[in-house]
BASE-250214 format. One record per atom (N, C-alpha, C, O): residue number from 0; residue in one letter; chain; y, z, x. Coordinates in Angstrom, 3 decimals, padded with zeros to 6 digits. Atoms other than C-alpha are relative to their C-alpha. Layout:
# BASE-250214
SITE resi resn chain       c2       c3       c1
SITE  NUM    a     A        Y        Z        X
...
//
This chain:
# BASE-250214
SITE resi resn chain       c2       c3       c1
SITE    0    x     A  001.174 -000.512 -000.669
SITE    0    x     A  087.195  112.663  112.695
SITE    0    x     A -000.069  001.524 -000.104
SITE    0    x     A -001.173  002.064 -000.022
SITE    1    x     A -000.502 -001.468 -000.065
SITE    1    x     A  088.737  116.384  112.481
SITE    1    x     A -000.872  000.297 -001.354
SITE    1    x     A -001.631  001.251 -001.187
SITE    2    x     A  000.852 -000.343  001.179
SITE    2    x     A  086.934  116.381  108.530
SITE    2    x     A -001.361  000.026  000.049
SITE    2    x     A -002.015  000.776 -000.675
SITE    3    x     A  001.134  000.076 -000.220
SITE    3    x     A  083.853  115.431  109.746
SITE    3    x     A -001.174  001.500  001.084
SITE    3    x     A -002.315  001.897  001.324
SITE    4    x     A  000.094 -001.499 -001.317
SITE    4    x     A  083.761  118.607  112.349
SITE    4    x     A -000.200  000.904 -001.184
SITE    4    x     A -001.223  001.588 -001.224
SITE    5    x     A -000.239 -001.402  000.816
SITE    5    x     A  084.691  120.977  109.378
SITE    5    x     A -001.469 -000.396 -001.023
SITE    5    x     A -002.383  000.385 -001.289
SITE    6    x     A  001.447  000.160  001.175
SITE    6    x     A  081.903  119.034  106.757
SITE    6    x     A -001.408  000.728  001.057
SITE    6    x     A -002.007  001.782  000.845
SITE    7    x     A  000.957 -000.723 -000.669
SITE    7    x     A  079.345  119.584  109.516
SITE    7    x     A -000.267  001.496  000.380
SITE    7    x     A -001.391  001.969  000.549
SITE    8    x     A  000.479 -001.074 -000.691
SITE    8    x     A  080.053  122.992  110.723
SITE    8    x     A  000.084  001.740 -001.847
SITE    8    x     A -000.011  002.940 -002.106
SITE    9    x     A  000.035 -001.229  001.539
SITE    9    x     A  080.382  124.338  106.686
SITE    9    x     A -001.849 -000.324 -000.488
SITE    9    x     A -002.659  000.435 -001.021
SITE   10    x     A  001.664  000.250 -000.106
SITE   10    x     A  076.746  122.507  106.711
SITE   10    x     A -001.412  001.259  000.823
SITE   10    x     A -002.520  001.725  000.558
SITE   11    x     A  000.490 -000.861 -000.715
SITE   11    x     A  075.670  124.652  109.092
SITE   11    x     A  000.159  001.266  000.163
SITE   11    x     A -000.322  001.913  001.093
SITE   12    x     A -000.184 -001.192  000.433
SITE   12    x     A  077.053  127.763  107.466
SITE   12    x     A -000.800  000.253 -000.958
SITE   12    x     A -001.394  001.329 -000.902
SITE   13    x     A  000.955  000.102  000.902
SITE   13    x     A  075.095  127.186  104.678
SITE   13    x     A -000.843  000.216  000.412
SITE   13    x     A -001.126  001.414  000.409
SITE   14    x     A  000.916 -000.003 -000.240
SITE   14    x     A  072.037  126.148  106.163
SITE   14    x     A -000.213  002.001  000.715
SITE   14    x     A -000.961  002.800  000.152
SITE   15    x     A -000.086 -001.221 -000.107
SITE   15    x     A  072.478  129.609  107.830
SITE   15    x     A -000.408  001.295 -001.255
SITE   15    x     A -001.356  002.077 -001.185
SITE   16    x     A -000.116 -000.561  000.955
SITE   16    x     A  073.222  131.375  104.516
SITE   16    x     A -001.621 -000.300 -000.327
SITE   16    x     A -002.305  000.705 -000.522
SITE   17    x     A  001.312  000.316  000.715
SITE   17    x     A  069.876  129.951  103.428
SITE   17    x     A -001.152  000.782  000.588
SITE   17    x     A -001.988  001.526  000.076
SITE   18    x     A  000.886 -000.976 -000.747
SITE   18    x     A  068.111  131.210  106.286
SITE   18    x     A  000.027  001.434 -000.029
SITE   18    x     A -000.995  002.063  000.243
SITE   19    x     A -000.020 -001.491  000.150
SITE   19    x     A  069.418  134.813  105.750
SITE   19    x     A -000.571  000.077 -001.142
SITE   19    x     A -001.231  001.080 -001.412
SITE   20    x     A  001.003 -000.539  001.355
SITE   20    x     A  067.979  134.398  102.357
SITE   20    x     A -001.186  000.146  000.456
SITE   20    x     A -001.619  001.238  000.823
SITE   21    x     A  001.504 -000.440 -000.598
SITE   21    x     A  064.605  133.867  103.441
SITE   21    x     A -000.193  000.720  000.476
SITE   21    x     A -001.215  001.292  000.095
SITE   22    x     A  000.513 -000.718 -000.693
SITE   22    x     A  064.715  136.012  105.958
SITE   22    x     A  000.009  001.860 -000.486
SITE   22    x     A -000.581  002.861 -000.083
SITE   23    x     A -000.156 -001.810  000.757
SITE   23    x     A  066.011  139.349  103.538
SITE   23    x     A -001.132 -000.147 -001.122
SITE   23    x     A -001.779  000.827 -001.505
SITE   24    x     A  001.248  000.412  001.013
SITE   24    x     A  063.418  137.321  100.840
SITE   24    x     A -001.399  001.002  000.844
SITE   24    x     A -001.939  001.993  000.351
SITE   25    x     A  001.093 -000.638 -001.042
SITE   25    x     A  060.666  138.451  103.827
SITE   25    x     A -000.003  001.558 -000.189
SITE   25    x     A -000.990  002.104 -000.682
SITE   26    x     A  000.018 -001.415  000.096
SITE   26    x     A  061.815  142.185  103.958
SITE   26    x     A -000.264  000.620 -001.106
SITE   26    x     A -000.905  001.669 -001.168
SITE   27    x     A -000.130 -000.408  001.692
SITE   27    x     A  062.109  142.669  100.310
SITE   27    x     A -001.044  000.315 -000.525
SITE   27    x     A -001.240  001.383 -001.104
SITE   28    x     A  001.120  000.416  000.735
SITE   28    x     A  058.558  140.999  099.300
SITE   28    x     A -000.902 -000.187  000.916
SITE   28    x     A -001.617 -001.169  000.718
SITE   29    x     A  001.024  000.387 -000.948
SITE   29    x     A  056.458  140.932  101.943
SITE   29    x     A -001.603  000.007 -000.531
SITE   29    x     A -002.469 -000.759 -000.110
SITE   30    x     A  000.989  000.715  000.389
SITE   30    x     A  053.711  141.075  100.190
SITE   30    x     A -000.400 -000.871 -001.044
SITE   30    x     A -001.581 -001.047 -001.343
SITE   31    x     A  000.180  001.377  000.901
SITE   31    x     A  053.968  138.349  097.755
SITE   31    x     A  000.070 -001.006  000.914
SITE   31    x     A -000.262 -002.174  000.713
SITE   32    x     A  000.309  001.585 -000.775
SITE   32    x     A  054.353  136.420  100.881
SITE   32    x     A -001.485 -000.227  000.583
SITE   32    x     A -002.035 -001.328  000.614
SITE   33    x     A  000.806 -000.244 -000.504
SITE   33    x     A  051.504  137.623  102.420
SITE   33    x     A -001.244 -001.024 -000.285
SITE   33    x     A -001.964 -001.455  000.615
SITE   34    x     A  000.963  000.783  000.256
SITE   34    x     A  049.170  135.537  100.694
SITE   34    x     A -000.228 -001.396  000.558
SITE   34    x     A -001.317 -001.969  000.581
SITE   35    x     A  000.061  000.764 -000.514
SITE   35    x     A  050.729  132.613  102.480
SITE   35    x     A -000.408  000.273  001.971
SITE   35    x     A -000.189 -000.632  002.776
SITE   36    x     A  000.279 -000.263 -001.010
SITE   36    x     A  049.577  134.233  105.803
SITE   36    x     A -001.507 -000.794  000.149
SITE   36    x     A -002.315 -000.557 -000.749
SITE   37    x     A  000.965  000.508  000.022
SITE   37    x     A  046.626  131.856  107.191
SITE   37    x     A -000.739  001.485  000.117
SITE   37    x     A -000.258  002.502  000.616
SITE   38    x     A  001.038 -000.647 -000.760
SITE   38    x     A  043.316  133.786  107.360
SITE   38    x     A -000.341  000.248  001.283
SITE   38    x     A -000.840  001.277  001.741
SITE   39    x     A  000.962 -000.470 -001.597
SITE   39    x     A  042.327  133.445  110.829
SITE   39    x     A  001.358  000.715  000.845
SITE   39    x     A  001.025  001.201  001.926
SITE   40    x     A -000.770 -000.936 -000.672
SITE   40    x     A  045.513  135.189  112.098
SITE   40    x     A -000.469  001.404 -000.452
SITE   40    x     A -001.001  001.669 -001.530
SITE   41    x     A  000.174 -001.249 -000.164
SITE   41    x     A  045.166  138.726  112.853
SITE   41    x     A  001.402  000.593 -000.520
SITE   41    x     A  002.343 -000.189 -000.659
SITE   42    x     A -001.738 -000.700  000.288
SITE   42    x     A  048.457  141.316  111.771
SITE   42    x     A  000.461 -000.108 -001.573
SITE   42    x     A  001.259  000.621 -002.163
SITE   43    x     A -000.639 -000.122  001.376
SITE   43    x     A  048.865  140.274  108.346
SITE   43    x     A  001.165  000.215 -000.384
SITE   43    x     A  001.843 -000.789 -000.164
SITE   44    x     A -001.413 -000.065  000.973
SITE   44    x     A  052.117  141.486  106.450
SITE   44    x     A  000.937  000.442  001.781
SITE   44    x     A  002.073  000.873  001.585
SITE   45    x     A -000.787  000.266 -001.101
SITE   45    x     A  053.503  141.587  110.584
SITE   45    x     A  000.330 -001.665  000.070
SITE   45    x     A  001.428 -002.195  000.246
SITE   46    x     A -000.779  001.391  000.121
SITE   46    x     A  053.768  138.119  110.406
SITE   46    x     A  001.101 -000.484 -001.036
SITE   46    x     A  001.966 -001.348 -000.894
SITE   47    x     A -000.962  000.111  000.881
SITE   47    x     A  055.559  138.291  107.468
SITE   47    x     A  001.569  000.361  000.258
SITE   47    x     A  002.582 -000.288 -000.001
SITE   48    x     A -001.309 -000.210 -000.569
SITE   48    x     A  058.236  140.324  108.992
SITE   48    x     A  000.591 -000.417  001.309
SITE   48    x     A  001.816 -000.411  001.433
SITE   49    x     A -000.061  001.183 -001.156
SITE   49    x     A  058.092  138.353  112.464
SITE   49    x     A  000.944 -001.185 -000.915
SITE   49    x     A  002.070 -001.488 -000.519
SITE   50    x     A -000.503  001.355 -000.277
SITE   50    x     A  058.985  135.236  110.658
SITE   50    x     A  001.292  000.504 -000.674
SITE   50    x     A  002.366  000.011 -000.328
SITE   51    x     A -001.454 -000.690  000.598
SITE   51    x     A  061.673  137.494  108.336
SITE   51    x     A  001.403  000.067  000.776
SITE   51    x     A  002.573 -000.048  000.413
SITE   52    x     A -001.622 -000.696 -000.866
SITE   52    x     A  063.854  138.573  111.621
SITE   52    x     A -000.311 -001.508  000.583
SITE   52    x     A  000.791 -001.617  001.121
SITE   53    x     A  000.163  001.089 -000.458
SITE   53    x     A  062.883  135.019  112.901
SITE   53    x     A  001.202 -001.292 -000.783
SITE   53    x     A  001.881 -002.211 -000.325
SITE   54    x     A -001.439  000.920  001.028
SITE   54    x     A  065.339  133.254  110.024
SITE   54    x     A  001.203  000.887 -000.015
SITE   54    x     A  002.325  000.397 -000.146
SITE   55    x     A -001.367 -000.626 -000.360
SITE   55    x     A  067.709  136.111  110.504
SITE   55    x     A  000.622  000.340  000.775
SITE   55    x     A  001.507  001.177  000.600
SITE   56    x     A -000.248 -000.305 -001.593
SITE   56    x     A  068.232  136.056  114.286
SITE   56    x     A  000.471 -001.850 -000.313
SITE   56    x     A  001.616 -002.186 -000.010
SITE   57    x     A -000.342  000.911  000.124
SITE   57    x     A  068.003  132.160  113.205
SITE   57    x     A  001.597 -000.397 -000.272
SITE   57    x     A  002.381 -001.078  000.389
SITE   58    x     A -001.018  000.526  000.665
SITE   58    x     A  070.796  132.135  110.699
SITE   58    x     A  001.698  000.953  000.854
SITE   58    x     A  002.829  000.476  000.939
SITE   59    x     A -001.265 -000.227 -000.965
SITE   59    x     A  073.200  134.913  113.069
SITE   59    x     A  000.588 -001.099  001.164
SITE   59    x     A  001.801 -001.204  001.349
SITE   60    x     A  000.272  001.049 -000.775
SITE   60    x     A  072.487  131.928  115.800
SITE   60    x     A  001.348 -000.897 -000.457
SITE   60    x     A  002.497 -001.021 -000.034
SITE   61    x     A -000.914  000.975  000.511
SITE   61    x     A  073.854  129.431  113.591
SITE   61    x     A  001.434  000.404 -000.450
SITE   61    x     A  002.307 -000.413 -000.159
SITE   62    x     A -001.085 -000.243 -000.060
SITE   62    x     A  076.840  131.419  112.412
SITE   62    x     A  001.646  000.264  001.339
SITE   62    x     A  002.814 -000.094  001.485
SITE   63    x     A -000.829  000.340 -000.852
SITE   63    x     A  078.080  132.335  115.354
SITE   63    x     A  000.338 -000.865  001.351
SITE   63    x     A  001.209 -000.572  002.170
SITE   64    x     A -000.112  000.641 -000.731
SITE   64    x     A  077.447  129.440  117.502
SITE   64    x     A -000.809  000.288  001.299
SITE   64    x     A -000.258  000.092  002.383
SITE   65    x     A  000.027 -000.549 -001.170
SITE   65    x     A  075.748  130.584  119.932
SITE   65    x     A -002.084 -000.415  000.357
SITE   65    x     A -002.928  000.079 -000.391
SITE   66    x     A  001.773  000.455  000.067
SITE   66    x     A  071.656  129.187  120.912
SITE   66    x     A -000.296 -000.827 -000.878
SITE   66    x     A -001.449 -000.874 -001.308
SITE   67    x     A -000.014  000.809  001.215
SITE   67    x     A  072.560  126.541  118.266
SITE   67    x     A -001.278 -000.898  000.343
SITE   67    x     A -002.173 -000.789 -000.496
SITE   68    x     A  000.355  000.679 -000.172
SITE   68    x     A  070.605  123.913  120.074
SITE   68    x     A -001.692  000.501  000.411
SITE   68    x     A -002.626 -000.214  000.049
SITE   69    x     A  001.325 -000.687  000.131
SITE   69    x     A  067.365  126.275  121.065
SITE   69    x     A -000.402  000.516 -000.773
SITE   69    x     A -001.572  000.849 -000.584
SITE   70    x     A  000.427 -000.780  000.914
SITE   70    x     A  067.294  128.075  117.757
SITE   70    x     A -000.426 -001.382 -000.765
SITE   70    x     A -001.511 -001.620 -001.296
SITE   71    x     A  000.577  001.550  001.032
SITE   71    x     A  067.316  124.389  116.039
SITE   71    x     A -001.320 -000.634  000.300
SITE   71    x     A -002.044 -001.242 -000.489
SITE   72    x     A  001.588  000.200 -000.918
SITE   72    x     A  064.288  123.702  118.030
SITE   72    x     A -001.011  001.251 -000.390
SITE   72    x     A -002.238  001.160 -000.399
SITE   73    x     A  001.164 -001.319  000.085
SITE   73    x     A  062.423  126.754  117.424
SITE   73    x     A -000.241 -000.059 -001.822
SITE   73    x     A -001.193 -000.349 -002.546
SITE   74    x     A  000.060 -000.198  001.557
SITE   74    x     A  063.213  127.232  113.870
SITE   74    x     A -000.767 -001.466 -001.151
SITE   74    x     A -001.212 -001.472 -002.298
SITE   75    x     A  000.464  001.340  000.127
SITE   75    x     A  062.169  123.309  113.712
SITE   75    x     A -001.635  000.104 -000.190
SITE   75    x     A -002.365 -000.123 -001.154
SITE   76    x     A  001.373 -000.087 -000.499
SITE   76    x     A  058.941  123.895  115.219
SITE   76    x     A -000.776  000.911 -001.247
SITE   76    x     A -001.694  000.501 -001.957
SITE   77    x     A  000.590 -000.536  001.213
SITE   77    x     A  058.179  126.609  112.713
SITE   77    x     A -000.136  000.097 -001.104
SITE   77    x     A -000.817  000.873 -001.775
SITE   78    x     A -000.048  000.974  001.404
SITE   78    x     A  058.786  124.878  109.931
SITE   78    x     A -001.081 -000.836 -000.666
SITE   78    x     A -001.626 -000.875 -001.769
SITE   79    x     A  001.252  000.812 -000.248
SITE   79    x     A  056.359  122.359  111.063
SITE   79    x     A -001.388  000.657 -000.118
SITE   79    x     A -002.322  000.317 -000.845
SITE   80    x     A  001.168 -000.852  000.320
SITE   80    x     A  053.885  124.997  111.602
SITE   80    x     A -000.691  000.308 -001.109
SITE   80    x     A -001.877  000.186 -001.417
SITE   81    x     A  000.195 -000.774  001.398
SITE   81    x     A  054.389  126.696  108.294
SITE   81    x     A -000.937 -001.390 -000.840
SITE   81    x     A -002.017 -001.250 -001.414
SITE   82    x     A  000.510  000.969  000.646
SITE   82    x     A  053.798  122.919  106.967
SITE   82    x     A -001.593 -000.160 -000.088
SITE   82    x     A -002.490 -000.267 -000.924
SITE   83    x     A  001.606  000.448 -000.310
SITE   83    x     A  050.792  122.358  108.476
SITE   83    x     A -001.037  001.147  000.054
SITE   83    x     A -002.100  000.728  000.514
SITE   84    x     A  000.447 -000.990 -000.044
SITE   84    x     A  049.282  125.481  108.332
SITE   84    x     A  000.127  000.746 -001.241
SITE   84    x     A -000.738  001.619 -001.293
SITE   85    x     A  000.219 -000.344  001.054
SITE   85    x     A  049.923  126.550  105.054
SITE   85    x     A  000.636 -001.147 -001.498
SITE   85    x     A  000.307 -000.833 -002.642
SITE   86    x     A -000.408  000.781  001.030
SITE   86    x     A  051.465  123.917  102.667
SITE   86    x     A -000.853 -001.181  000.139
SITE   86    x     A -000.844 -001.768 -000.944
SITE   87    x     A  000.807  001.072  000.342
SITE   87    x     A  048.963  120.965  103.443
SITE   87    x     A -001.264  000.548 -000.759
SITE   87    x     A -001.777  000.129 -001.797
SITE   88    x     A  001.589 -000.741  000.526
SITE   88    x     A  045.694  123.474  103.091
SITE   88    x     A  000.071  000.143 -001.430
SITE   88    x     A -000.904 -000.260 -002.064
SITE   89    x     A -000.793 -000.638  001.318
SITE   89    x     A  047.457  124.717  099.761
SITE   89    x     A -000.371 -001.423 -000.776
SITE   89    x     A -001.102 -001.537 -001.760
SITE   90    x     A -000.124  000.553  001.112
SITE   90    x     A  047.924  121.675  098.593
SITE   90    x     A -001.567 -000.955  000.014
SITE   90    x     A -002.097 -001.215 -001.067
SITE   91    x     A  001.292 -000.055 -000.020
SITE   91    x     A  044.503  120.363  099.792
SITE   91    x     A -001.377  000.376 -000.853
SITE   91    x     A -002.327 -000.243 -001.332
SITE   92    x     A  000.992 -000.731  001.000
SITE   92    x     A  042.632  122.998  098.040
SITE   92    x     A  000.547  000.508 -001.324
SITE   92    x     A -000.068  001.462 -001.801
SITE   93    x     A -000.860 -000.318  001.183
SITE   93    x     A  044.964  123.415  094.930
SITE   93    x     A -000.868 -000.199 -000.783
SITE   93    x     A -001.168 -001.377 -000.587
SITE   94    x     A  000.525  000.110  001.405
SITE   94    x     A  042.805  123.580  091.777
SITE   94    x     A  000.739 -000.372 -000.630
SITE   94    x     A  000.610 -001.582 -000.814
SITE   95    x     A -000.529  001.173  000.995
SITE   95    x     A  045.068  122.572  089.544
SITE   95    x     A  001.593 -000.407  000.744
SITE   95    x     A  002.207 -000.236  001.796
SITE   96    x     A -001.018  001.860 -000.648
SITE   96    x     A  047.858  119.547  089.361
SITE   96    x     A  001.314  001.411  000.346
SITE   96    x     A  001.854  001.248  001.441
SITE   97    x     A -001.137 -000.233  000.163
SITE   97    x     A  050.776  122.357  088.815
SITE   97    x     A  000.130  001.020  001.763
SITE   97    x     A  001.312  001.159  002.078
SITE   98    x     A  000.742 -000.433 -000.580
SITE   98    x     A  049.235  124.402  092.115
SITE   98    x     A  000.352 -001.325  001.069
SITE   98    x     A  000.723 -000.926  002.173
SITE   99    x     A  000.086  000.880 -000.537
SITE   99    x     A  049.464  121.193  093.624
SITE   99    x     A  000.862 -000.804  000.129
SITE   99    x     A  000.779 -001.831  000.803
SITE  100    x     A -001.672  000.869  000.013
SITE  100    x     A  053.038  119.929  093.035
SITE  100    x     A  000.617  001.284  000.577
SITE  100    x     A  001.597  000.993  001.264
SITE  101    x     A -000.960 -000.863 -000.377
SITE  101    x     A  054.427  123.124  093.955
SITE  101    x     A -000.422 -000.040  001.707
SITE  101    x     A  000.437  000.163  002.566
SITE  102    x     A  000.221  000.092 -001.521
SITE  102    x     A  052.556  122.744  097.473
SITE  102    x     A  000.485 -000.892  000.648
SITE  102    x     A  001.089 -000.866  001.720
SITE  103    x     A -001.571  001.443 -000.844
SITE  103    x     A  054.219  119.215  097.989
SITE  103    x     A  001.198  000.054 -000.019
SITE  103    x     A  001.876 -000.639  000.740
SITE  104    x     A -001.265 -000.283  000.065
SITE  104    x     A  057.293  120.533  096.880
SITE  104    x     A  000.482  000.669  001.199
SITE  104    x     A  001.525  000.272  001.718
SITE  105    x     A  000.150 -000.911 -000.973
SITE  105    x     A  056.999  123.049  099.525
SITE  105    x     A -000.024 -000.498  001.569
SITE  105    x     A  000.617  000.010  002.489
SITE  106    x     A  000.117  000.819 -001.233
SITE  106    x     A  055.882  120.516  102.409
SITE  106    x     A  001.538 -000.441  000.075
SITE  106    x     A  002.389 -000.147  000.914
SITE  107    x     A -001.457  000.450  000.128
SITE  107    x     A  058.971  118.718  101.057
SITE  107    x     A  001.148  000.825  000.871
SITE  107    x     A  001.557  000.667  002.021
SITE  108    x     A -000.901 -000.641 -000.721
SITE  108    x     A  061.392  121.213  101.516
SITE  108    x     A  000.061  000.267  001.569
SITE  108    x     A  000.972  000.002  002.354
SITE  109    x     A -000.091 -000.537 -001.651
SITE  109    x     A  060.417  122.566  104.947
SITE  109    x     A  000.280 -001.012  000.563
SITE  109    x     A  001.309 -001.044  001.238
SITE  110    x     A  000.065  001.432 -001.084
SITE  110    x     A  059.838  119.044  106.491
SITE  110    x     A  002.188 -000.726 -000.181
SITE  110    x     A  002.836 -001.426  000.597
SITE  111    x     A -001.698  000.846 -000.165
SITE  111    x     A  064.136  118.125  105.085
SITE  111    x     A  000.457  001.517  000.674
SITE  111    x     A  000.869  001.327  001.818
SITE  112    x     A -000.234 -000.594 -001.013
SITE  112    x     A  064.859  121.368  106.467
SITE  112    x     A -000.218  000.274  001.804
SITE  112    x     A  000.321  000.943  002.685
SITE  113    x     A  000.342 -000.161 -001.613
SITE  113    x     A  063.303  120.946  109.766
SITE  113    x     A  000.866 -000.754  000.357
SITE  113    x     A  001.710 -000.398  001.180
SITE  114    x     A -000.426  000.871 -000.766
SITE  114    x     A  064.574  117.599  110.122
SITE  114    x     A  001.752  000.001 -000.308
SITE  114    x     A  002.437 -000.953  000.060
SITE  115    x     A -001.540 -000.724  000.215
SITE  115    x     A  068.373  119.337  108.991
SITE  115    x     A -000.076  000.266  001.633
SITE  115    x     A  000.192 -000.468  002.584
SITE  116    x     A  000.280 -000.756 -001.929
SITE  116    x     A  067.556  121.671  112.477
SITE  116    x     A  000.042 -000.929  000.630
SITE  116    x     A  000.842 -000.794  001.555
SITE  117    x     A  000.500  000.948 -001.361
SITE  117    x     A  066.491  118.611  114.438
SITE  117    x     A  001.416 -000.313  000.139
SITE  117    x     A  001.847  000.025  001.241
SITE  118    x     A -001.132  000.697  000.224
SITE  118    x     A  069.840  117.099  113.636
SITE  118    x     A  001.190  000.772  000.465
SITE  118    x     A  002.069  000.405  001.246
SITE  119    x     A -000.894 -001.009 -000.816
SITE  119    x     A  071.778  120.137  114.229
SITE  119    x     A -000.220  000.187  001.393
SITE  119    x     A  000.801  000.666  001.886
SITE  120    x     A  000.783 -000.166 -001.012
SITE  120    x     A  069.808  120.305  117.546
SITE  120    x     A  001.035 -001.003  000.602
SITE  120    x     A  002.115 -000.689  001.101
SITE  121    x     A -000.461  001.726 -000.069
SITE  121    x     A  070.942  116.687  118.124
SITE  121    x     A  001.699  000.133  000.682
SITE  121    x     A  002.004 -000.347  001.774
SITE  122    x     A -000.958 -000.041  000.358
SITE  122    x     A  074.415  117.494  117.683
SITE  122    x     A  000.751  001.095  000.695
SITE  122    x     A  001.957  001.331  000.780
SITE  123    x     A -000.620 -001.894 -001.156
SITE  123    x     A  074.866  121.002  119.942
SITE  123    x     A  000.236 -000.485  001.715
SITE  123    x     A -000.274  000.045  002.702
SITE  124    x     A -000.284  000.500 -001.124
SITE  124    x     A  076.223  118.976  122.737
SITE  124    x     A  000.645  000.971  000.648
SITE  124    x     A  000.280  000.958  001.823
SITE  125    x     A -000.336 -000.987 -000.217
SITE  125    x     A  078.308  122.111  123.310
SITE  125    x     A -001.179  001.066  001.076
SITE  125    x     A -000.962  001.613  002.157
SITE  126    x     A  000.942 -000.902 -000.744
SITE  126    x     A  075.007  124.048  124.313
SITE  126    x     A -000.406 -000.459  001.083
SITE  126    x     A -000.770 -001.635  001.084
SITE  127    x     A  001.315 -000.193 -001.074
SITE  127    x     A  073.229  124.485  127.598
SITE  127    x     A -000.884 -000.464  000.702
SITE  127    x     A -000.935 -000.814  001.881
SITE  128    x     A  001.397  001.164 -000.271
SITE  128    x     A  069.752  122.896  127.174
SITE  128    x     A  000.571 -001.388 -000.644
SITE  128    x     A  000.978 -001.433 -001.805
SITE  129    x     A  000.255  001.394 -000.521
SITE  129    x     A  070.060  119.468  127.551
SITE  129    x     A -001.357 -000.791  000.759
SITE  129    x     A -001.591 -000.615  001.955
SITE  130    x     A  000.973  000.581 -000.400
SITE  130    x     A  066.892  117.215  127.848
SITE  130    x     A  000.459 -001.169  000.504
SITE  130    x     A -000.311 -001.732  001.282
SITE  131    x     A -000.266  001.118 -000.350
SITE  131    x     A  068.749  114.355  128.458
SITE  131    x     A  001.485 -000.068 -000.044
SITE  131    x     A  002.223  000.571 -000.793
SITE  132    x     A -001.440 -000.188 -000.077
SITE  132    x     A  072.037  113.530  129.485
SITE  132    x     A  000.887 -001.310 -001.370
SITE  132    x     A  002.015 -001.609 -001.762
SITE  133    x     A -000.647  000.915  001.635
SITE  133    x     A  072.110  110.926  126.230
SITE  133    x     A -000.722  000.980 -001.492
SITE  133    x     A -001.031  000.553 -002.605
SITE  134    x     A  000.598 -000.453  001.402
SITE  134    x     A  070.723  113.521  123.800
SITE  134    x     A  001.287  000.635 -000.667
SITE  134    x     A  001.223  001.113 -001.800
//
């Protein structure tokens, strides 16, 4: 059971690692992201760096243990967001097919990453919040 502790919590170093990418990806390029900013928000290339320190407050979280089970929830949620808010429209209004695989690819990813978070969420019996005394 002791291997299963270490597979999970090198899982969740990673997933981390991943999130610091994105989130130095954000600082770097902000405006190549920018374009995925919906229209009807206000702030523009601020959201970009919002969601930047948002995966890198995420991925410190996950390294050092600490808000594991509220950051997995949050970071969840905005995943979902991102989905639905910019990767369905995308792929919705995609003109062409290649335009249009890269937007499902995109849903893809976020939606196995969210449901990574949910799982880590799941699993932070250690933390705090507790909705239920069987979660």
């Amino acid at each position: 059971m002791k291997n299963l502790h270490v597979v999970s919590r090198l899982s969740i170093y990673l997933l981390a690692i991943i999130f610091f990418s994105f989130g130095i990806f954000h600082f770097m390029h902000p405006h190549d992201l920018l374009v995925y900013v919906p229209q009807f928000l206000p702030g523009g290339v601020a959201w970009v760096y919002l969601v930047g320190m948002a995966f890198i407050l995420g991925g410190i979280s996950f390294l050092t243990n600490t808000w594991v089970k509220a950051t997995s929830y949050i970071l969840s949620l905005l995943l979902i967001i991102f989905i639905l808010t910019i990767h369905v429209p995308n792929y919705m209004h995609a003109g062409d097919k290649e335009m249009r695989q890269l937007a499902f690819i995109n849903i893809l990813k976020d939606a196995s990453i969210a449901c990574f978070a949910l799982h880590i969420a799941a699993g932070a019996h250690h933390q705090k919040l507790h909705l239920e005394e069987a979660d």
